[in-house]
C-alpha positions as CSV (number, residue, x, y, z in Angstrom):
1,X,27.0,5.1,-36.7
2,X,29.4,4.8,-33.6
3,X,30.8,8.2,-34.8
4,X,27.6,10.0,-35.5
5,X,26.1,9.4,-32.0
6,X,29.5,10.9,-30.3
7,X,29.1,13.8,-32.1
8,X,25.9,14.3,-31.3
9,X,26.2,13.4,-27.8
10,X,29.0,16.2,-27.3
11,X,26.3,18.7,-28.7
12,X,23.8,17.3,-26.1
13,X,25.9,18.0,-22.8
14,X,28.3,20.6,-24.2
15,X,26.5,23.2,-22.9
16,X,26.2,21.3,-19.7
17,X,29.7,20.6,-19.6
18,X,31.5,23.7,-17.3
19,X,28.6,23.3,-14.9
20,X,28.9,19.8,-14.1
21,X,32.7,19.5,-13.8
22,X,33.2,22.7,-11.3
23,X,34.8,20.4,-8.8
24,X,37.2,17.5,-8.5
25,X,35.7,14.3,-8.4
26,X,37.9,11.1,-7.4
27,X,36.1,8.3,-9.3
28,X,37.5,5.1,-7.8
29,X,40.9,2.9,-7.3
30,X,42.8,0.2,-7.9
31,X,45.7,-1.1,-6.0
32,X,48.4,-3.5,-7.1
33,X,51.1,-1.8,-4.5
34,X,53.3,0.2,-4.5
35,X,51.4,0.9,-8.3
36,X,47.8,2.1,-7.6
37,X,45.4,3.1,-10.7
38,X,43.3,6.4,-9.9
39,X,40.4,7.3,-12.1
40,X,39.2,11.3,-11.7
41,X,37.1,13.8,-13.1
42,X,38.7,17.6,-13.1
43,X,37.1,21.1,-14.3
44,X,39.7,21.7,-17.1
45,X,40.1,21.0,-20.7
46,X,44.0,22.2,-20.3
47,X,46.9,19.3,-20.0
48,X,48.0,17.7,-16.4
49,X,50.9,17.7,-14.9
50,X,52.1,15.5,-12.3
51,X,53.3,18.6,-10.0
52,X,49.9,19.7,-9.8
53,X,48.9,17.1,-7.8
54,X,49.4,16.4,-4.1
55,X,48.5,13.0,-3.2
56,X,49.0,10.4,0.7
57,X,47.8,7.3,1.2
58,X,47.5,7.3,4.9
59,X,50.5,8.9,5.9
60,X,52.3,7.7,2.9
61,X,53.2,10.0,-0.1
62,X,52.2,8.7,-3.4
63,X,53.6,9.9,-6.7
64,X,52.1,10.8,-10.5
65,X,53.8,8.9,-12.9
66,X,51.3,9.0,-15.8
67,X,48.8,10.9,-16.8
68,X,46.4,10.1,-19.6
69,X,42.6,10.9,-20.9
70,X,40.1,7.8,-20.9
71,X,40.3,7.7,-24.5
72,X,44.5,7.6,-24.5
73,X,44.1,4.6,-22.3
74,X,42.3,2.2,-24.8
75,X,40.3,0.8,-21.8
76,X,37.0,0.2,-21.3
77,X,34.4,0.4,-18.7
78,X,32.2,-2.5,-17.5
79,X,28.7,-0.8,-17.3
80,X,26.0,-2.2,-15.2
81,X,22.5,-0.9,-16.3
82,X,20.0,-1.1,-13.0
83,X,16.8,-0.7,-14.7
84,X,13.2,0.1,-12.7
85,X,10.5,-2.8,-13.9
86,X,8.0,-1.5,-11.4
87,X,5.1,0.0,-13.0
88,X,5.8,3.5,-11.4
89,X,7.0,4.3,-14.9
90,X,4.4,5.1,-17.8
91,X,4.6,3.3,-20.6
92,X,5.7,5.5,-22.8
93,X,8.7,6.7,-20.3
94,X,9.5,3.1,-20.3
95,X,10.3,2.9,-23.8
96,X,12.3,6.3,-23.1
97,X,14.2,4.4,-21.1
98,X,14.9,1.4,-23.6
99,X,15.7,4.0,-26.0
100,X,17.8,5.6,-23.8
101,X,19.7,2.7,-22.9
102,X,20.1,1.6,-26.9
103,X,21.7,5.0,-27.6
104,X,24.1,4.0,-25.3
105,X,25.1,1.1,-26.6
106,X,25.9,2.8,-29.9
107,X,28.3,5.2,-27.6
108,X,30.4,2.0,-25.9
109,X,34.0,1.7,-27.3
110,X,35.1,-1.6,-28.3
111,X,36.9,-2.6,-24.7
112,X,33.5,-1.2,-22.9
113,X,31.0,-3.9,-21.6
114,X,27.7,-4.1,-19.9
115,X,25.0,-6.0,-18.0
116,X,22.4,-5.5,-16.8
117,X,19.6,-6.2,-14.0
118,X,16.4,-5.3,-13.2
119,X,14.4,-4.7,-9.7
120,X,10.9,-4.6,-9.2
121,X,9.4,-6.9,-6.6
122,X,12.7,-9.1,-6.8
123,X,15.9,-8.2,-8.3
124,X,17.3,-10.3,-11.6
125,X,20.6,-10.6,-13.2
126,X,19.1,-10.3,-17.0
127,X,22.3,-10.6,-18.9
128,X,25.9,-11.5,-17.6
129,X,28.9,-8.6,-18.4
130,X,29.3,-8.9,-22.3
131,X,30.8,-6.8,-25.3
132,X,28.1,-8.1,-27.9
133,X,25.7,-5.7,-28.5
134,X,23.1,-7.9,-30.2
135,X,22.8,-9.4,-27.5
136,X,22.6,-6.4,-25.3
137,X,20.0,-4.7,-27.6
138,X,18.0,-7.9,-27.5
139,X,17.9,-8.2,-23.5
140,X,16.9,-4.8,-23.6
141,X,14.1,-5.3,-26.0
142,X,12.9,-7.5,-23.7
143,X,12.2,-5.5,-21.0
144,X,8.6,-4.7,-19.3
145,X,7.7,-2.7,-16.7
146,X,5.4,-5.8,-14.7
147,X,5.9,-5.5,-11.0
148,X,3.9,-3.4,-8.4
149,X,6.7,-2.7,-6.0
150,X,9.8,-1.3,-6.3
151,X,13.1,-3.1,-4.8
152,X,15.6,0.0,-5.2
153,X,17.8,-0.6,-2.1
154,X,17.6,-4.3,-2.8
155,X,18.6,-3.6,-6.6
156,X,21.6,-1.1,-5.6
157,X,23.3,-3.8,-3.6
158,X,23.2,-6.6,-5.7
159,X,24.4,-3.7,-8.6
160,X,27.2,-2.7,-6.3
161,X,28.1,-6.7,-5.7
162,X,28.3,-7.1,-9.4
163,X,30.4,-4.1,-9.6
164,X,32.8,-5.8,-6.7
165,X,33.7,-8.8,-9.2
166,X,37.4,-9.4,-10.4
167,X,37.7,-11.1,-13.9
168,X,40.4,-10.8,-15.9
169,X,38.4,-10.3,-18.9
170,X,36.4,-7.0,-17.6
171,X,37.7,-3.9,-17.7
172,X,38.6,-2.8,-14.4
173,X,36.6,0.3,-14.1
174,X,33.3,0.3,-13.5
175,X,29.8,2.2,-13.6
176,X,26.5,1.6,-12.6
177,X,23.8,3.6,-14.1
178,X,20.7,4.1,-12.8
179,X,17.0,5.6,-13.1
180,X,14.7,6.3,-10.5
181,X,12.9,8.0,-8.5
182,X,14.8,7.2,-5.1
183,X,12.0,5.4,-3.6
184,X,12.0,2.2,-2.2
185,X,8.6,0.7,-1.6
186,X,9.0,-3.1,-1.4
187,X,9.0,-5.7,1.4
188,X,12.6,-7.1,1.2
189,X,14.0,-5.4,4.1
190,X,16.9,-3.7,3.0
191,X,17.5,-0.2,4.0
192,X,18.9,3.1,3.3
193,X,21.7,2.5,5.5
194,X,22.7,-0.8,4.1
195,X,23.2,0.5,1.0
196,X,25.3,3.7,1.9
197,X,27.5,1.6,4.1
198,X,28.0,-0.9,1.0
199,X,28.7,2.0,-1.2
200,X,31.0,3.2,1.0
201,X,32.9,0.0,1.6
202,X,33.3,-1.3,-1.7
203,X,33.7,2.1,-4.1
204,X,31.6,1.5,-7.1
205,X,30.9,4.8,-9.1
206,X,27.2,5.3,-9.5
207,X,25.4,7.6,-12.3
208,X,21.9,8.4,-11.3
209,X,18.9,10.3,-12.9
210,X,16.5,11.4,-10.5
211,X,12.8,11.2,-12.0
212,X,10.0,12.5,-10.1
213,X,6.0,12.6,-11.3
214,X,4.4,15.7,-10.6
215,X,3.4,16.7,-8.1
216,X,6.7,16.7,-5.9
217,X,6.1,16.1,-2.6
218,X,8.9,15.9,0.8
219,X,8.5,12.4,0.4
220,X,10.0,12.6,-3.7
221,X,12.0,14.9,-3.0
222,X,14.2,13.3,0.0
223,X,13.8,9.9,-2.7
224,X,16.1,12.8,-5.2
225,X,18.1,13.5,-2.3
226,X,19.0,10.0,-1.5
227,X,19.8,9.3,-5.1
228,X,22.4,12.4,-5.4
229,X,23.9,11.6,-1.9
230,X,24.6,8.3,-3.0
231,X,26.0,9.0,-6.1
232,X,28.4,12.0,-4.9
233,X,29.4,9.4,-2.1
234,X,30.1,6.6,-4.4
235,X,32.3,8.9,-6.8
236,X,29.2,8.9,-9.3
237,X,27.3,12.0,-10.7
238,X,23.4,12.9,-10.4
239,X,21.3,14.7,-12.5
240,X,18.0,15.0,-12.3
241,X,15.8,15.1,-15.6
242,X,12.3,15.6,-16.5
243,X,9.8,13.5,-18.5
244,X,11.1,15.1,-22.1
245,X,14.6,14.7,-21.1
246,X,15.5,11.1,-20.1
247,X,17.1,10.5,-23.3
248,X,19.5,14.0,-22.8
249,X,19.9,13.3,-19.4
250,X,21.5,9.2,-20.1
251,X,23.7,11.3,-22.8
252,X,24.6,13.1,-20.1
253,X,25.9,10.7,-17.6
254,X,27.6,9.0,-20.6
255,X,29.5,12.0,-21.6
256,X,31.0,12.5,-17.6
257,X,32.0,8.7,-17.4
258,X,33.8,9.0,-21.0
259,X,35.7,12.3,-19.8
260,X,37.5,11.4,-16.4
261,X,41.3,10.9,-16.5
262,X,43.2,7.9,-15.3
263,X,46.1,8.9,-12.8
264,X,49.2,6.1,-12.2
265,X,50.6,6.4,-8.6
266,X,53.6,4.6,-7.1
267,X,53.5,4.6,-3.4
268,X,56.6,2.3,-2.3
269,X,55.7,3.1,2.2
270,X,51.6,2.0,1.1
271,X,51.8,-1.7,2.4
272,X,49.0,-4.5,1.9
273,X,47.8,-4.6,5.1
274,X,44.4,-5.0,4.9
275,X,44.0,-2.2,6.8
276,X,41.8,1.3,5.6
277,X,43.6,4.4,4.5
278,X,42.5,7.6,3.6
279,X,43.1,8.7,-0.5
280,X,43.7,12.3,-0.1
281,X,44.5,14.5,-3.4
282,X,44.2,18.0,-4.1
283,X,45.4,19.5,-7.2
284,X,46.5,23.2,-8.1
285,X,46.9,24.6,-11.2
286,X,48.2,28.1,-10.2
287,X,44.7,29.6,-10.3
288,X,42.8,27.5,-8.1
289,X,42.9,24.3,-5.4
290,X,40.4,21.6,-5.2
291,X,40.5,18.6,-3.1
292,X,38.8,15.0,-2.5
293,X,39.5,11.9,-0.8
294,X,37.8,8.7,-0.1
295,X,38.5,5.7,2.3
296,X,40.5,2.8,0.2
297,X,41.1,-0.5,2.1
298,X,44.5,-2.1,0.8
299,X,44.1,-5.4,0.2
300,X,46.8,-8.6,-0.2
301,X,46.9,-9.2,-3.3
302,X,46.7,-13.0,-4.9
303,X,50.1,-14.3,-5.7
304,X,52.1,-17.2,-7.4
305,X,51.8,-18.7,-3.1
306,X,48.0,-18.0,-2.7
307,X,46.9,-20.7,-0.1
308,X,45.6,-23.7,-1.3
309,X,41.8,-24.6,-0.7
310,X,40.7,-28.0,-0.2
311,X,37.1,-28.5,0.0
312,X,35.5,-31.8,1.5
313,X,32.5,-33.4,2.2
314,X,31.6,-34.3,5.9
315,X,33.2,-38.3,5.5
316,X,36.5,-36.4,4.5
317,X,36.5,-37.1,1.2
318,X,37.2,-35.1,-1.0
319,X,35.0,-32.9,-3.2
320,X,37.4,-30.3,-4.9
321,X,40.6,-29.9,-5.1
322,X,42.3,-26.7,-6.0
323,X,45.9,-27.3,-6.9
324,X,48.3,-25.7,-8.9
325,X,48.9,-27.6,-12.6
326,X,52.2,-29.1,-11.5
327,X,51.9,-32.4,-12.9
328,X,49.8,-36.1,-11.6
329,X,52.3,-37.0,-9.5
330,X,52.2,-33.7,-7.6
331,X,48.5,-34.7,-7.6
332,X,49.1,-37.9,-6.3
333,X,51.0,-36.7,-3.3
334,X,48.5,-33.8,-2.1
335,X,46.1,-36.5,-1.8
336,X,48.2,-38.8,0.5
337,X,48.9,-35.4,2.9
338,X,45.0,-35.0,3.1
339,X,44.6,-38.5,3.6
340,X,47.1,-38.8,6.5
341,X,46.5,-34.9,8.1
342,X,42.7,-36.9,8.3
343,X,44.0,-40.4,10.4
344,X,45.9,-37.7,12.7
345,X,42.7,-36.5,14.2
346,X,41.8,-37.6,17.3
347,X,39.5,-40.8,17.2
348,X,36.9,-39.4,19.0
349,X,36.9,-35.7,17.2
350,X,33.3,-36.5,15.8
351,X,31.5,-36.7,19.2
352,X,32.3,-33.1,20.1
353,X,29.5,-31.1,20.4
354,X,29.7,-27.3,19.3
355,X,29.7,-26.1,22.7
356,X,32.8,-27.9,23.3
357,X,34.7,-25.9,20.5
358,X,34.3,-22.3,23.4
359,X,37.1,-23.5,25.8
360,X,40.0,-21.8,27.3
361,X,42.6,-23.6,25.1
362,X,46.0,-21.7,24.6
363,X,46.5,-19.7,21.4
364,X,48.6,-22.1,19.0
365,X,52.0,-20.4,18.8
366,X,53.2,-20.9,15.0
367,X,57.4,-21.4,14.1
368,X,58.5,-18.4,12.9
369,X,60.1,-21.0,10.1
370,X,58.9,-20.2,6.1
371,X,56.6,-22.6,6.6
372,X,52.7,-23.0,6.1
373,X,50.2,-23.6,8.3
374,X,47.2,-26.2,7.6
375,X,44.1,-24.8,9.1
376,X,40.4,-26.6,8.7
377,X,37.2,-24.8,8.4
378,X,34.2,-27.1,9.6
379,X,30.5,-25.4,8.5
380,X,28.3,-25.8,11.7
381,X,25.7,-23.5,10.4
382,X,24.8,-21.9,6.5
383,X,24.0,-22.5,3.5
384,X,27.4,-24.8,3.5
385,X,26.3,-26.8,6.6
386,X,28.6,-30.2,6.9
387,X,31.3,-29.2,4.8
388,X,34.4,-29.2,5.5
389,X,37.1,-26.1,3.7
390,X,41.1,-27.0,4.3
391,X,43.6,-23.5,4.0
392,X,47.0,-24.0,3.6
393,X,47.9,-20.1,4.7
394,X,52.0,-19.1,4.1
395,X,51.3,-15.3,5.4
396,X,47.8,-14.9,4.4
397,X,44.2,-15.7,3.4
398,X,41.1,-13.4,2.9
399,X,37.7,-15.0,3.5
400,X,34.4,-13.5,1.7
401,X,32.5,-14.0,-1.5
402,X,34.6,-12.4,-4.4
403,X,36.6,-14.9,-6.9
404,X,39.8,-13.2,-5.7
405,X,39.7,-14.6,-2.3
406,X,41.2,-17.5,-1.0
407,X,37.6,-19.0,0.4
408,X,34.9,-18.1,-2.0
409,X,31.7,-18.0,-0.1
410,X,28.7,-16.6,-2.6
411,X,26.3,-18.6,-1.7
412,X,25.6,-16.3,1.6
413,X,24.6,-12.5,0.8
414,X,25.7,-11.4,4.4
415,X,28.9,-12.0,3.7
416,X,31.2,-8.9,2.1
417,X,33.1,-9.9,-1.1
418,X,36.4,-9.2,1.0
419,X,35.0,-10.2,4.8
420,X,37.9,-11.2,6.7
421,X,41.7,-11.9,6.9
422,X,43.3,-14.8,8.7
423,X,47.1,-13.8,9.1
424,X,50.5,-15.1,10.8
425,X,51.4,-12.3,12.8
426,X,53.8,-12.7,15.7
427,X,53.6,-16.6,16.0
428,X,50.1,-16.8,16.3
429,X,47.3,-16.9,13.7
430,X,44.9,-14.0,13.8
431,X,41.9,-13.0,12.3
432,X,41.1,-9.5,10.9
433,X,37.6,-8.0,9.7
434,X,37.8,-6.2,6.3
435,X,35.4,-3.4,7.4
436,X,32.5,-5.9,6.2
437,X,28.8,-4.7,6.1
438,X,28.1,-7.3,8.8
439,X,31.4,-7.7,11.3
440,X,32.8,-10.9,12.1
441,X,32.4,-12.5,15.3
442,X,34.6,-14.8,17.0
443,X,32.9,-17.5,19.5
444,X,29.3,-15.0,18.9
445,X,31.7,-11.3,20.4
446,X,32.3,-9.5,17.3
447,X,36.0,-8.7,16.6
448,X,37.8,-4.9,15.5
449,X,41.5,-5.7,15.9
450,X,43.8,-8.4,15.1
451,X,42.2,-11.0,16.8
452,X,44.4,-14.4,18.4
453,X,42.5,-17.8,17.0
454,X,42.7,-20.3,19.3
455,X,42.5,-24.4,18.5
456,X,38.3,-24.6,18.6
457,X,37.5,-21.3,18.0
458,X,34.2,-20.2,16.3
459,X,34.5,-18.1,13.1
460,X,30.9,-16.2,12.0
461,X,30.6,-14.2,8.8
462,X,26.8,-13.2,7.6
463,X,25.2,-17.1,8.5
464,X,27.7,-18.8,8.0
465,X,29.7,-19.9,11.0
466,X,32.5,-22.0,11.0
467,X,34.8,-24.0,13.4
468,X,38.3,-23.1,13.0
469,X,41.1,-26.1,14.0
470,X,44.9,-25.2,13.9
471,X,46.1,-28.7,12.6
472,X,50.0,-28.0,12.3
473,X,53.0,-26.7,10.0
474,X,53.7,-27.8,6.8
């Protein structure tokens, strides 16, 4: 069946084919330096080579050392299907849609997996990334078009969240494919802006078809236009279909995501910095020179000395612990450091109000010794109110909601899956935004550089704000 549908999918966009790919398209990246993983689209059925390409990070060369098709790789794609449950769809485009989306499914390899939400007057995570299709079909099946309004930007972030995630059992590319109209009519809030600045932050490929009623007025049209913008931005494709050919136009999208080409880089200057860098690549094949480039931030990377978190409840007790499995009596002892790093707190810590954390205290100068520092995080304000988070940092520890970081905060939507860095730089402990949607303020002045923390100081990020005390070397 699996077979069947490929062939007839190649039939559907074949024609299609030498239009759509008459440019270079970067796709998106993946660092794990000095190896970064580039995924591309590229108008030419003839083979690569690595001296066709020209590729920096920053200022930094970066070199080709493989070069291999999507299907040579034997990975999958984690697909999140963003589907319209507004009743701005007919019926019976509705069930093109399901159909659509079924056809699909018949067309995912065996490492590909999807889920998929929906947006209409909220936004809902229908089913969790999976590779069973039953399932998949099923959730699908379910589907109605029920709502009056229509949550698009709303439903584009929480896509482009999803997308974000690290797992170790998801493919590490990633796809959103959408339908709509481009029109956001809803309530929530969100805008335009939020969404291309999340796009832009956190690179997660979106495929849209643009789907307009007739008539087509300005106000449709600049709905397309947003739609294509965003997708050329996040290294996605648009097309845009009409009433007969939703089904075609799905094929479509399917057929550019299964044809990109996965580049391996070595870049031995790129260093994990946190900091943003511009991905610049042009390729030339003797007859002609096309170029892209995108903004990549390069992140630290978890290691075997990731920072261990400590999470307690406003008596000091603890909640969580997060230790590495090195045996109970290791165990044992972490809790006797917690227990005595608690009785060296001054005795009359509790009585201090929050004003009292903005003073003019020195910033804490840190042995340059291979040592860790013990720093405690104190929710004054948030969803996480009264509790209490304890970072042991050795160089390094990122802040923000992904599982990757070393301080998972999900439960506030403001915050950016990677939202800040606190670092030992110099002797001193800074902090570092991570170019997040919101900025992060230090004691309520929102910071851009490598920021000095000071004993007291007041850490914000989205709601959440946080009261940061330097409590010594380990």
């Amino acid at each position: 069946m699996r077979s069947v549908y490929l062939f007839l999918l190649v039939l559907v966009v074949g024609l299609a084919e030498a239009e759509e790919f008459d440019d270079l398209r970067l796709i998106q990246a993946q660092a794990d330096l000095p190896a970064i993983t580039l995924w591309l689209n590229l108008p030419t059925s003839s083979v690569l080579k690595p001296e066709q390409f020209s590729i920096s990070i920053g200022k930094q060369p970066a070199m080709v050392t493989a070069i291999e098709s999507s299907q040579q790789t034997g990975e999958g794609v984690a697909y999140i299907f963003l589907v319209d449950i507004s009743k701005s769809l007919s019926p019976h485009q509705f069930e093109q849609i399901k159909t659509a989306l079924q056809r699909w499914l018949d067309g995912m390899g065996e490492q590909d997996q999807a889920a998929l939400l929906t947006f209409g007057r909220d936004v809902k995570q229908n089913l969790a990334f999976t590779a069973n299709h039953d399932k998949l079909n099923q959730a699908i099946d379910n589907l109605a078009a029920t709502d009056m309004e229509t949550s698009l930007y709303r439903g584009l972030l929480e896509a482009i969240n999803l997308g974000r995630r690290q797992a170790d059992n998801l493919p590490a590319r990633r796809a959103i494919v959408i339908l709509s109209d481009g029109i956001d009519d809803s309530l929530s809030g969100v805008t335009e802006d939020e969404v291309f600045k999340q796009s832009q932050e956190y690179r997660v490929p979106i495929y849209s078809i643009g789907f307009a009623t007739s008539p087509v007025n300005d106000t449709k049209r600049q709905g397309l236009k947003v739609l294509g913008m965003l997708a050329r931005q996040s290294g996605g494709y648009f097309v845009q279909a009409q009433a007969a050919e939703l089904d075609s136009a799905y094929a479509q999208q399917q057929q550019q995501i299964m044809q990109a080409y996965r580049l391996q880089l070595n870049c031995s200057g790129c260093q994990s910095d946190g900091q943003l860098y511009r991905l610049s690549l042009s390729w030339n094949d003797g007859q002609q020179t096309l170029s892209d480039g995108f903004d990549m931030r390069l992140l630290p990377k978890s290691s075997t000395n990731k920072p261990k978190m400590v999470k307690q409840d406003t008596q000091g007790i603890p909640m969580q612990l997060i230790i590495f499995p090195i045996g109970f009596l290791a165990f044992i002892v972490g809790l006797v450091l917690v227990y005595r790093q608690r009785l060296m707190q001054s005795k009359d810590d509790s009585l201090h109000e929050v004003t009292d954390a903005i003073t003019d205290k020195p910033v804490v100068e840190l042995q340059a010794a291979n040592t860790s520092v013990s720093v405690k995080l104190t929710v004054i304000a948030g969803v996480h109110k009264g509790q209490v988070f304890q970072l042991k940092i050795a160089e390094r520890a990122t802040l923000g909601r992904a599982e990757s970081c070393d301080l998972m905060l999900d439960d506030d939507v403001e915050i950016s899956s990677q939202h800040v860095l606190l670092q030992r730089l110099a002797g001193k402990l800074i902090a570092r935004d991570l170019n997040s949607t919101n900025g992060t303020l230090v004691n309520g002045v929102p910071i851009h550089n490598d920021y000095p923390l000071r004993d007291g100081d007041l850490l914000l990020l989205g709601r959440t704000e946080m009261r940061i005390e330097i409590l010594g070397q380990r």
